[in-house]
mmCIF file of the N, C-alpha and C atoms, coordinates in Angstrom:
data_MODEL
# 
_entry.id   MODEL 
# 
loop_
_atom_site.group_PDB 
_atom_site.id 
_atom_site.type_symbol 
_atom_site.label_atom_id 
_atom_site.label_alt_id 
_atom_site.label_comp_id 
_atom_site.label_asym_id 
_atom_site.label_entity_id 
_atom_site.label_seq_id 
_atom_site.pdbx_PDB_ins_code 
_atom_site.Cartn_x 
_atom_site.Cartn_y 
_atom_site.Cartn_z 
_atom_site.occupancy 
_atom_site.B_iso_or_equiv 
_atom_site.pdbx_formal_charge 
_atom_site.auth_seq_id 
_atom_site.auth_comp_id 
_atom_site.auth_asym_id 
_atom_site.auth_atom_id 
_atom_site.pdbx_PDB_model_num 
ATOM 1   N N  . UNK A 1 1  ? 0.839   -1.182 0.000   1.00 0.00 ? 1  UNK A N  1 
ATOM 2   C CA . UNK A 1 1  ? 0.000   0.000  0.000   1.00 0.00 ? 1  UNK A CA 1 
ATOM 3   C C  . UNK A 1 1  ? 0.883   1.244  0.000   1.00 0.00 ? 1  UNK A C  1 
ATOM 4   N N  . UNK A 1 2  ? 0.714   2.096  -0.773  1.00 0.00 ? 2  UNK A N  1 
ATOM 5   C CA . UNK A 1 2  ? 1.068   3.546  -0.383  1.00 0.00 ? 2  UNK A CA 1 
ATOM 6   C C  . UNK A 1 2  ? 0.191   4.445  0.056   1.00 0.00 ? 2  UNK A C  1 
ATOM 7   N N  . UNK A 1 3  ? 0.816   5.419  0.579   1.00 0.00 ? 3  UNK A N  1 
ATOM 8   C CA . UNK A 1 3  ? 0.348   6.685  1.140   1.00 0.00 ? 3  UNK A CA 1 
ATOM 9   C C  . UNK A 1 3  ? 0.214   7.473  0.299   1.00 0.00 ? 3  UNK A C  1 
ATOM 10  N N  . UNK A 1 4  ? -1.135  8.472  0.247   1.00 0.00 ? 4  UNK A N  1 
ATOM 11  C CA . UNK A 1 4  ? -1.515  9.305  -0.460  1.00 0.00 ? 4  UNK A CA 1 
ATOM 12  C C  . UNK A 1 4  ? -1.240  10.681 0.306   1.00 0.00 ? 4  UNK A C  1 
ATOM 13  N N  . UNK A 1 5  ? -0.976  11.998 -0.325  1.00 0.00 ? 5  UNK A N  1 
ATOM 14  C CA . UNK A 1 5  ? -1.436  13.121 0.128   1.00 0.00 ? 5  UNK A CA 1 
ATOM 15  C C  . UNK A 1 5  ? -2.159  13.873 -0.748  1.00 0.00 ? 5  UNK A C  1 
ATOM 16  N N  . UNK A 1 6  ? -2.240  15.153 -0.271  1.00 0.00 ? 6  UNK A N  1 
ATOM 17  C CA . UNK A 1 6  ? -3.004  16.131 -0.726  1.00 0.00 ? 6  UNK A CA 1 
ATOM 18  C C  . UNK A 1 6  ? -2.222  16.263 -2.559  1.00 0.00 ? 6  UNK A C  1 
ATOM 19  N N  . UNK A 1 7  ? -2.928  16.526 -3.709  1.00 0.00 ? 7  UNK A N  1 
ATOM 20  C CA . UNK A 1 7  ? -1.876  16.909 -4.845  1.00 0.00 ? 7  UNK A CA 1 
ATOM 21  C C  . UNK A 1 7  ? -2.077  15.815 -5.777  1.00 0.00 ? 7  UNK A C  1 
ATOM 22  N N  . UNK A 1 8  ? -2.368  13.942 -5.278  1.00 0.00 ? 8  UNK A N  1 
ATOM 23  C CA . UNK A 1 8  ? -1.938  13.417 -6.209  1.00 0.00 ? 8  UNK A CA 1 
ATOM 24  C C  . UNK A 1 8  ? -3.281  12.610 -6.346  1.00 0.00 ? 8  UNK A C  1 
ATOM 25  N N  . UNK A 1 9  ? -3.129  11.971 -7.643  1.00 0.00 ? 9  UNK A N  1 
ATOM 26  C CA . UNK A 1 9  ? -4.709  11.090 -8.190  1.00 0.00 ? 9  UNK A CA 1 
ATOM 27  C C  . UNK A 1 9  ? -5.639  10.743 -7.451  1.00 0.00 ? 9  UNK A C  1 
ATOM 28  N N  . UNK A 1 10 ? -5.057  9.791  -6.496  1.00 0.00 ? 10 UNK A N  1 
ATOM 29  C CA . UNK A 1 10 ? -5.650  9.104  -5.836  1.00 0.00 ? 10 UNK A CA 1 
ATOM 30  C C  . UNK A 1 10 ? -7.252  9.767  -4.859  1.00 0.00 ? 10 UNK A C  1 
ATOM 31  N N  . UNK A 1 11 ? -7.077  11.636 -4.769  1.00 0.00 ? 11 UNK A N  1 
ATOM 32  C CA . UNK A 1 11 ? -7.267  12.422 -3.592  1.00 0.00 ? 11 UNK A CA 1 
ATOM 33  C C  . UNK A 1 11 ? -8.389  12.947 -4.550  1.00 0.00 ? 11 UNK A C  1 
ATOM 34  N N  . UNK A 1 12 ? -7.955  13.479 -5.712  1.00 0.00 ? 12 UNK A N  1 
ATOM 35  C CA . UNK A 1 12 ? -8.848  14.246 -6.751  1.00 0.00 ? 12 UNK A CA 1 
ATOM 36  C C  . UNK A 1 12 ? -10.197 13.968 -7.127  1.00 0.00 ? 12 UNK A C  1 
ATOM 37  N N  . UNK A 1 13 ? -10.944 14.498 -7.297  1.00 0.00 ? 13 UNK A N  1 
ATOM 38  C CA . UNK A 1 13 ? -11.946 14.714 -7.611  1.00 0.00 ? 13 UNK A CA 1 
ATOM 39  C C  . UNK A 1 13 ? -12.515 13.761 -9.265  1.00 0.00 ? 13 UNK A C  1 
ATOM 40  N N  . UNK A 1 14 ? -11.413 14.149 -10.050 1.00 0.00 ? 14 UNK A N  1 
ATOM 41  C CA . UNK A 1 14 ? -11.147 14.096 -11.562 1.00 0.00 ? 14 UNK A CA 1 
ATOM 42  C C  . UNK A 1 14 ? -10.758 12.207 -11.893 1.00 0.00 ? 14 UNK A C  1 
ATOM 43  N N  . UNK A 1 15 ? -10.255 12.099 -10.623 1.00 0.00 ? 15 UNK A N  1 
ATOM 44  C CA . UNK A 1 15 ? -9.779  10.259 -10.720 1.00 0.00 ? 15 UNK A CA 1 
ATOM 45  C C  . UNK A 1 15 ? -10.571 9.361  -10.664 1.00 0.00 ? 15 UNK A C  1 
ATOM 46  N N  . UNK A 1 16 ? -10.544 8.656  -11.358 1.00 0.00 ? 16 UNK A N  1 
ATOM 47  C CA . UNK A 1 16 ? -11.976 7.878  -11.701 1.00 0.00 ? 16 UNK A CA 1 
ATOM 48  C C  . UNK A 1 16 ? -13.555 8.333  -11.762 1.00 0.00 ? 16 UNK A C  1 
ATOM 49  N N  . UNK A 1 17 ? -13.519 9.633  -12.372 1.00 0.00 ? 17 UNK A N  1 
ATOM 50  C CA . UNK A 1 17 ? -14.503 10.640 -11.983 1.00 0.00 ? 17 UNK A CA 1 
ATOM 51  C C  . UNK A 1 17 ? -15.962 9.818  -12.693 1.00 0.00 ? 17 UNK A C  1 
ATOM 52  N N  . UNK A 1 18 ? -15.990 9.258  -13.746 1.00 0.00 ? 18 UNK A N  1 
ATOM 53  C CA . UNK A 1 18 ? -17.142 9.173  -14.566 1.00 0.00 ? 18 UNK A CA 1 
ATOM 54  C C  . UNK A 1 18 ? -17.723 7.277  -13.599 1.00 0.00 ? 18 UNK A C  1 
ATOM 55  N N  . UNK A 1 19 ? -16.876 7.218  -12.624 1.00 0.00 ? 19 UNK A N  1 
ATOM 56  C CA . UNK A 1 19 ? -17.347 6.116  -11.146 1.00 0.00 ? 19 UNK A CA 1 
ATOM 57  C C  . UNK A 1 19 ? -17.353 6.065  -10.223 1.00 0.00 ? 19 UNK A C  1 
ATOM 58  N N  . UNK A 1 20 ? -17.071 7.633  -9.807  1.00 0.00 ? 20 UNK A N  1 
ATOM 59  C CA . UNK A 1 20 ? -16.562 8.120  -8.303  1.00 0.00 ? 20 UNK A CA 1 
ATOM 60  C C  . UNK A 1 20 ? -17.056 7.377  -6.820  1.00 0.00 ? 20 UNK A C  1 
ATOM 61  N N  . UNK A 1 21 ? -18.602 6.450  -7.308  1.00 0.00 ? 21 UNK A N  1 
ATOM 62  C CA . UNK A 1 21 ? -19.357 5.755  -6.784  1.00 0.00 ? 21 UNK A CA 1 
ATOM 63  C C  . UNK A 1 21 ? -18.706 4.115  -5.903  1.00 0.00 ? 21 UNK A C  1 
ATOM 64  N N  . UNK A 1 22 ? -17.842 4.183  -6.596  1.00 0.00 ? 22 UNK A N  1 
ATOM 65  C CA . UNK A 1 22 ? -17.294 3.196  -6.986  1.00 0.00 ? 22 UNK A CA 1 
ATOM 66  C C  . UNK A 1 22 ? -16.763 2.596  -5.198  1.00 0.00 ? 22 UNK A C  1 
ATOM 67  N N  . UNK A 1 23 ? -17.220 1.845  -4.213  1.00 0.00 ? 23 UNK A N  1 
ATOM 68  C CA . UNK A 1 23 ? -16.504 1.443  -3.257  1.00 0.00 ? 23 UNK A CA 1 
ATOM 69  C C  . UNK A 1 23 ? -14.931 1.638  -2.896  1.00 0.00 ? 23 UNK A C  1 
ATOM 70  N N  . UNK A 1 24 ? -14.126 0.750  -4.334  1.00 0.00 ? 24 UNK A N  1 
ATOM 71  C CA . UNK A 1 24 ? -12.377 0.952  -3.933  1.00 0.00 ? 24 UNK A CA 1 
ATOM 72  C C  . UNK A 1 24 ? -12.083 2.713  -3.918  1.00 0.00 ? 24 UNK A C  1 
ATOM 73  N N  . UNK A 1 25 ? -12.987 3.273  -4.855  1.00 0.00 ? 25 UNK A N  1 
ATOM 74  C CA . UNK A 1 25 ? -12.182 4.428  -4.723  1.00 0.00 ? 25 UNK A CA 1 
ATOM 75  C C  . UNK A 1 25 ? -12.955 5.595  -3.596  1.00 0.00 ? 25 UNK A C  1 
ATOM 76  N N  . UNK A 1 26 ? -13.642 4.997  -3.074  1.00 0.00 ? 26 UNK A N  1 
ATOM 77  C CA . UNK A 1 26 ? -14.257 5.797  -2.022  1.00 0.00 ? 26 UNK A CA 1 
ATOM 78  C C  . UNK A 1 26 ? -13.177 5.388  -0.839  1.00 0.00 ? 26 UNK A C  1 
ATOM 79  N N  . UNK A 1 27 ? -12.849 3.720  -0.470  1.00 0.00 ? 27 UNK A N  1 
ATOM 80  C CA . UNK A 1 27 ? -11.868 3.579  0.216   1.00 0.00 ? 27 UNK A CA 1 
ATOM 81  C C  . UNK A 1 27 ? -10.184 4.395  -0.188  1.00 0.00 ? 27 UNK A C  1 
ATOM 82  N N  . UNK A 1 28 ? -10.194 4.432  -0.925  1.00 0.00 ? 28 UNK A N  1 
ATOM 83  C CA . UNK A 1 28 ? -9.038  5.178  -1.351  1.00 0.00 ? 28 UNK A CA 1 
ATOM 84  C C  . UNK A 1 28 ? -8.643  6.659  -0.664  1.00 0.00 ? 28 UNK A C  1 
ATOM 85  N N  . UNK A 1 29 ? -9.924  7.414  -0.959  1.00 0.00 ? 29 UNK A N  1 
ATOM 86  C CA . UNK A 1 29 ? -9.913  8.547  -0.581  1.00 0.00 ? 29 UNK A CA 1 
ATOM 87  C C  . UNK A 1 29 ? -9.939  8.652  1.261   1.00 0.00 ? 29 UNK A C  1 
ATOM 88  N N  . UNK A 1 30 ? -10.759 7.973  1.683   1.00 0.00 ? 30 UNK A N  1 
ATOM 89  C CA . UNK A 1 30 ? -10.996 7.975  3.217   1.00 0.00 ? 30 UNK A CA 1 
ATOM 90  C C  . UNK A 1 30 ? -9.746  7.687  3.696   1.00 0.00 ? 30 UNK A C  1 
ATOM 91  N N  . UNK A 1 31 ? -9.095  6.482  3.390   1.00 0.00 ? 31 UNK A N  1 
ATOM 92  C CA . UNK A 1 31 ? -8.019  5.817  4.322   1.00 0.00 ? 31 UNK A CA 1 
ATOM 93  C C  . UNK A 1 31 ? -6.446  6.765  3.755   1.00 0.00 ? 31 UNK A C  1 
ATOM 94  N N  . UNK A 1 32 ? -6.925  7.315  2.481   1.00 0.00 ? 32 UNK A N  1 
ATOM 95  C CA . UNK A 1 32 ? -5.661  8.338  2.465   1.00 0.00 ? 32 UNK A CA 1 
ATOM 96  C C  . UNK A 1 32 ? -4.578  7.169  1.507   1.00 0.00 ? 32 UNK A C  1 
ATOM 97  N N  . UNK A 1 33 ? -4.649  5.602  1.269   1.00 0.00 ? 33 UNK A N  1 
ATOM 98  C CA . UNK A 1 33 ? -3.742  5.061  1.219   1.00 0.00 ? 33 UNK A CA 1 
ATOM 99  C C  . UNK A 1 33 ? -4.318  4.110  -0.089  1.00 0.00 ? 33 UNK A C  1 
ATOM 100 N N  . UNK A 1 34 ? -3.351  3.402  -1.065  1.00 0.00 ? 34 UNK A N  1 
ATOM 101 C CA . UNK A 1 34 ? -3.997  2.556  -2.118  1.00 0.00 ? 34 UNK A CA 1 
ATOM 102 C C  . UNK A 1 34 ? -2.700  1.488  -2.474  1.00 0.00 ? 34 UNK A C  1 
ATOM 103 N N  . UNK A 1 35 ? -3.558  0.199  -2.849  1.00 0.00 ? 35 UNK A N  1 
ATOM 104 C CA . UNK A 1 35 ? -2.617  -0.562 -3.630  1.00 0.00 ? 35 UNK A CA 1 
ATOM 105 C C  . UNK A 1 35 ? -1.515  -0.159 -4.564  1.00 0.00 ? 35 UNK A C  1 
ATOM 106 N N  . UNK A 1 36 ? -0.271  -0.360 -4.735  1.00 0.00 ? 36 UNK A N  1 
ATOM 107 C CA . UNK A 1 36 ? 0.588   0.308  -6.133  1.00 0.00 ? 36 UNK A CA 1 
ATOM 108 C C  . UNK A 1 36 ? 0.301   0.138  -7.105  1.00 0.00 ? 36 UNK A C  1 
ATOM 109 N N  . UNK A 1 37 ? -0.463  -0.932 -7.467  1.00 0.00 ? 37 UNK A N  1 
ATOM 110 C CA . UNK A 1 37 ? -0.870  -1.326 -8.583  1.00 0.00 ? 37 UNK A CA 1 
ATOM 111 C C  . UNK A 1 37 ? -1.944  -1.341 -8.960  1.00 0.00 ? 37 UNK A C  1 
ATOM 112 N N  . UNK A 1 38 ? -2.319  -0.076 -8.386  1.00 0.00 ? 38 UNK A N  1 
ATOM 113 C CA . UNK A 1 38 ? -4.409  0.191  -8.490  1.00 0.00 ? 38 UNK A CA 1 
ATOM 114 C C  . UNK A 1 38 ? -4.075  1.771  -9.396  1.00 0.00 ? 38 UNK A C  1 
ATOM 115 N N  . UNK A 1 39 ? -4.765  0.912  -10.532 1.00 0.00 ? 39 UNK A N  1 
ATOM 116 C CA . UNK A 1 39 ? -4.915  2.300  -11.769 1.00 0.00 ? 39 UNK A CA 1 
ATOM 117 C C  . UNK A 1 39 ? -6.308  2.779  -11.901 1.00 0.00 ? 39 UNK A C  1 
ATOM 118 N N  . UNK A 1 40 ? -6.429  3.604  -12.405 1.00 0.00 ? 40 UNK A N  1 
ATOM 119 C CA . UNK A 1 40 ? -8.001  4.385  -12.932 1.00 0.00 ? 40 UNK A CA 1 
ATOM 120 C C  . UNK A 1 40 ? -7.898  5.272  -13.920 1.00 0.00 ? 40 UNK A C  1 
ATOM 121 N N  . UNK A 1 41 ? -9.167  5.613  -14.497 1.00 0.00 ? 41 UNK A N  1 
ATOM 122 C CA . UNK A 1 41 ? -8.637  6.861  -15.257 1.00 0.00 ? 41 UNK A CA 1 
ATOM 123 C C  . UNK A 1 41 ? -8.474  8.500  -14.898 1.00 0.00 ? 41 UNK A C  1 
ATOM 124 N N  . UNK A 1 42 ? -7.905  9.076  -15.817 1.00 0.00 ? 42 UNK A N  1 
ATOM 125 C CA . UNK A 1 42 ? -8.438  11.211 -15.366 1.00 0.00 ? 42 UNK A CA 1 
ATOM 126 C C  . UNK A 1 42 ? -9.568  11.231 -15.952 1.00 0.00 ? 42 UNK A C  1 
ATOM 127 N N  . UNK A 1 43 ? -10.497 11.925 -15.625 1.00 0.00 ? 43 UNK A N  1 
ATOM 128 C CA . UNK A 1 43 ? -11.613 12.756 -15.915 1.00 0.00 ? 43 UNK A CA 1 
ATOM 129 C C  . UNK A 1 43 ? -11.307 14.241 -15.994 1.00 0.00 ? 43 UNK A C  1 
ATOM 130 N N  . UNK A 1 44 ? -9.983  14.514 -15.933 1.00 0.00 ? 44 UNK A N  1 
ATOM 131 C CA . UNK A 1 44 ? -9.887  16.115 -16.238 1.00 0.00 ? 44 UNK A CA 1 
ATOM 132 C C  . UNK A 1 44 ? -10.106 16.319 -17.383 1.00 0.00 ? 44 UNK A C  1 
ATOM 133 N N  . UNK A 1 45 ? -10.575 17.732 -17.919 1.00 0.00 ? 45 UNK A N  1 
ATOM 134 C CA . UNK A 1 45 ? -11.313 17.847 -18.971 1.00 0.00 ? 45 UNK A CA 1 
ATOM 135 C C  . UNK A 1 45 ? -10.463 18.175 -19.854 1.00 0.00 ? 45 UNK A C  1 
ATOM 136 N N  . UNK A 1 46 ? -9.666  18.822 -19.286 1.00 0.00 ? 46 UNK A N  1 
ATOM 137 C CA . UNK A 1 46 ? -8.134  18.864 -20.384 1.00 0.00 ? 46 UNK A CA 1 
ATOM 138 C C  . UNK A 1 46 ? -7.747  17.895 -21.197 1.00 0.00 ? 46 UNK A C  1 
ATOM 139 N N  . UNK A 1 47 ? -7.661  16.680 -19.978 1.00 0.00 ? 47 UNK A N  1 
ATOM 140 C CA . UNK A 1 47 ? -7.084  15.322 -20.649 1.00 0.00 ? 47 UNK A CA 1 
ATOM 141 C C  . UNK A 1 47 ? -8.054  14.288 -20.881 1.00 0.00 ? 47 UNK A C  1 
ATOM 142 N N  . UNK A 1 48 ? -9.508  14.304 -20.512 1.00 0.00 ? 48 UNK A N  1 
ATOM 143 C CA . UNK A 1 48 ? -9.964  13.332 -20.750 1.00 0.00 ? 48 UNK A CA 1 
ATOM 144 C C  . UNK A 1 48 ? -10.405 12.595 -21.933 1.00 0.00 ? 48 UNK A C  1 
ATOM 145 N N  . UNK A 1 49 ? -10.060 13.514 -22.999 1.00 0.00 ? 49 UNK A N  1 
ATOM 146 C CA . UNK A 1 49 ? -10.425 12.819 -24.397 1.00 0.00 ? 49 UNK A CA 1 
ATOM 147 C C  . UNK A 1 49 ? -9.304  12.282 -24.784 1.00 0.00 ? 49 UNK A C  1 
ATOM 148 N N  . UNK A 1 50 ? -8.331  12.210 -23.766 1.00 0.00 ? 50 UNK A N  1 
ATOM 149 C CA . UNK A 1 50 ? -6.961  10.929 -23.976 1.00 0.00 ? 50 UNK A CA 1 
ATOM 150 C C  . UNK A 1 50 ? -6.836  9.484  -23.951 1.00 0.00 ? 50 UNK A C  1 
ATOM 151 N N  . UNK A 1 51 ? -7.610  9.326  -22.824 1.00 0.00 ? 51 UNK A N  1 
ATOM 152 C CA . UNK A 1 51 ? -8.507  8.477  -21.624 1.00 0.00 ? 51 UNK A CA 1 
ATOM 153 C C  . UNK A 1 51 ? -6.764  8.406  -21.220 1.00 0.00 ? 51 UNK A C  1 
ATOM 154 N N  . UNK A 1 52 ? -6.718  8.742  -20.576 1.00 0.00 ? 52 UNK A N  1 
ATOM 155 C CA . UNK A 1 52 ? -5.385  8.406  -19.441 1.00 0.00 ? 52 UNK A CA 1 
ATOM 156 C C  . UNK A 1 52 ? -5.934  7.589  -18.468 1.00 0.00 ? 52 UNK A C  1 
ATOM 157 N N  . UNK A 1 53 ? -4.950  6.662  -18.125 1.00 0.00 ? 53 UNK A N  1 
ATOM 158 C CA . UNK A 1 53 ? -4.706  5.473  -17.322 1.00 0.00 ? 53 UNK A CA 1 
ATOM 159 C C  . UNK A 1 53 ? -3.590  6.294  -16.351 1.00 0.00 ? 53 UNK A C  1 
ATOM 160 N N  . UNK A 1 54 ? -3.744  6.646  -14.940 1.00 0.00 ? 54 UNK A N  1 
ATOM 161 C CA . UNK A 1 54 ? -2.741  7.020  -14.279 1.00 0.00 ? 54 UNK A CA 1 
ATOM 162 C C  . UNK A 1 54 ? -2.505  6.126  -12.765 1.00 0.00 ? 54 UNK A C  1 
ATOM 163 N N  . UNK A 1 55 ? -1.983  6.410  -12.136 1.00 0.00 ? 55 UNK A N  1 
ATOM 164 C CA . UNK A 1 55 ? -1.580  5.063  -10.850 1.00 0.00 ? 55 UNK A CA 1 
ATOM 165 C C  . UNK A 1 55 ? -2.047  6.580  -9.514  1.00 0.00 ? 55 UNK A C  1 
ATOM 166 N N  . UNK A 1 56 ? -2.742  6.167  -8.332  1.00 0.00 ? 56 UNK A N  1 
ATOM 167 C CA . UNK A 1 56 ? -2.937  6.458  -7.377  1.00 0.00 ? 56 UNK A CA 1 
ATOM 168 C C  . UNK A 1 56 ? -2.023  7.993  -6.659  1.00 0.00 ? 56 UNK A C  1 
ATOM 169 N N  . UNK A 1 57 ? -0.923  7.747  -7.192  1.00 0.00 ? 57 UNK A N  1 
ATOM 170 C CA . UNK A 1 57 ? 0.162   8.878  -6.336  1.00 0.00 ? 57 UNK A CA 1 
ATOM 171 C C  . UNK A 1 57 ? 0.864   9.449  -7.586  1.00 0.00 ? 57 UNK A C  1 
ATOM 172 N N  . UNK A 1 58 ? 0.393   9.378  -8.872  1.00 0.00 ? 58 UNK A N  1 
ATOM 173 C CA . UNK A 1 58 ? 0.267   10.150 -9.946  1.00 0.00 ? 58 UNK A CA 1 
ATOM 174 C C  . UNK A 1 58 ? 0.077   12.052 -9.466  1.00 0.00 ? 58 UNK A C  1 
ATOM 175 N N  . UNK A 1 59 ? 0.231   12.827 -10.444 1.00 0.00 ? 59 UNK A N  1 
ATOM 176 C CA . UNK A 1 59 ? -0.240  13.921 -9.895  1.00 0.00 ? 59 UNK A CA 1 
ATOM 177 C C  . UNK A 1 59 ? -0.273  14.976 -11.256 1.00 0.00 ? 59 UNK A C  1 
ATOM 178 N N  . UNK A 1 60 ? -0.821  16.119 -10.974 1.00 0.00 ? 60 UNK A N  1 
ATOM 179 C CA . UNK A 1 60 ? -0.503  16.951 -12.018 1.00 0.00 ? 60 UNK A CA 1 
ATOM 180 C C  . UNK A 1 60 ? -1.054  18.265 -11.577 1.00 0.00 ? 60 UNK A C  1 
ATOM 181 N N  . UNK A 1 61 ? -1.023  19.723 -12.329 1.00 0.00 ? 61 UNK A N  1 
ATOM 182 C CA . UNK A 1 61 ? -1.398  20.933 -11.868 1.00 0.00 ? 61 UNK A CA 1 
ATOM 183 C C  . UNK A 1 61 ? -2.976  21.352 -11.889 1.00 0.00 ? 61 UNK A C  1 
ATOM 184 N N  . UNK A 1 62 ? -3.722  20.256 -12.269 1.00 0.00 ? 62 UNK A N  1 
ATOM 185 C CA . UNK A 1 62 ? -5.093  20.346 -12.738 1.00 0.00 ? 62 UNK A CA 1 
ATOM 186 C C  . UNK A 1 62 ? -5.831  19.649 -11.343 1.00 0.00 ? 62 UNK A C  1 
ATOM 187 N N  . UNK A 1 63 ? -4.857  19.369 -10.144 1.00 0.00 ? 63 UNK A N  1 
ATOM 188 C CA . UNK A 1 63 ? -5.833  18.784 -8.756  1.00 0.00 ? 63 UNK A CA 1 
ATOM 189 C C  . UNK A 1 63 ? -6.361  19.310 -8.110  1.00 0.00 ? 63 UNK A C  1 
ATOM 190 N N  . UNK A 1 64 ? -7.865  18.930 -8.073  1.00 0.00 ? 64 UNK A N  1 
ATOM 191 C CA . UNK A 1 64 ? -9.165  19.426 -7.330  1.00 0.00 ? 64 UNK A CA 1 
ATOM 192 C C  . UNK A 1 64 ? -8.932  18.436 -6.474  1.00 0.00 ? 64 UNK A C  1 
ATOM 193 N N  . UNK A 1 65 ? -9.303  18.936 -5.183  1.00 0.00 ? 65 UNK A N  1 
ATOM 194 C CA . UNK A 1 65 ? -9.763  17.624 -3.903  1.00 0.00 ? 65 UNK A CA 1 
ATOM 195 C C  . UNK A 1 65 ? -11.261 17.062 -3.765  1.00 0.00 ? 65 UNK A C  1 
ATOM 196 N N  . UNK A 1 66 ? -11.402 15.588 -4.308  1.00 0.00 ? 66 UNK A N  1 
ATOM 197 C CA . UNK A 1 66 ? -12.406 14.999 -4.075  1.00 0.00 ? 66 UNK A CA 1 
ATOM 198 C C  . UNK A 1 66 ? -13.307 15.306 -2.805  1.00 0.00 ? 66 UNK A C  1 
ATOM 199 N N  . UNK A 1 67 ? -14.398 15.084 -3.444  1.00 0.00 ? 67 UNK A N  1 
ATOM 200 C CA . UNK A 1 67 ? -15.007 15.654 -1.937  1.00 0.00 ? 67 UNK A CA 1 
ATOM 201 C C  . UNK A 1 67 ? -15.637 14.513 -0.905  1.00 0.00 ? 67 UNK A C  1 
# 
């Protein structure tokens, strides 16, 4: 497991946005912490017609904090 902070995928709003519903990534966000090998996509609107595949402690200048 790694540790998440404030800044990176795992935390955002935009990460796995179009399933945000989604149990693992609700655990994700609460416990702060995720598998290394737990991917999802961006939903940033910048990038989402890429479909990017990014990893949990990923990050970029476009992070909103999930709510």
């Amino acid at each position: 497991m790694i540790s998440l902070t404030d800044g990176q995928c795992g935390l955002c709003k935009h990460y796995g946005e179009d399933h945000s519903d989604q149990p693992q990534l609700i655990q994700i966000r609460t416990s702060k912490s995720a598998p290394e090998d737990f991917k999802d996509t961006c939903g940033h609107p910048q990038v989402e017609p890429l479909q990017l595949t990014v990893t949990a402690d990923s990050g970029c200048q476009g992070f909103e904090a999930a709510a």
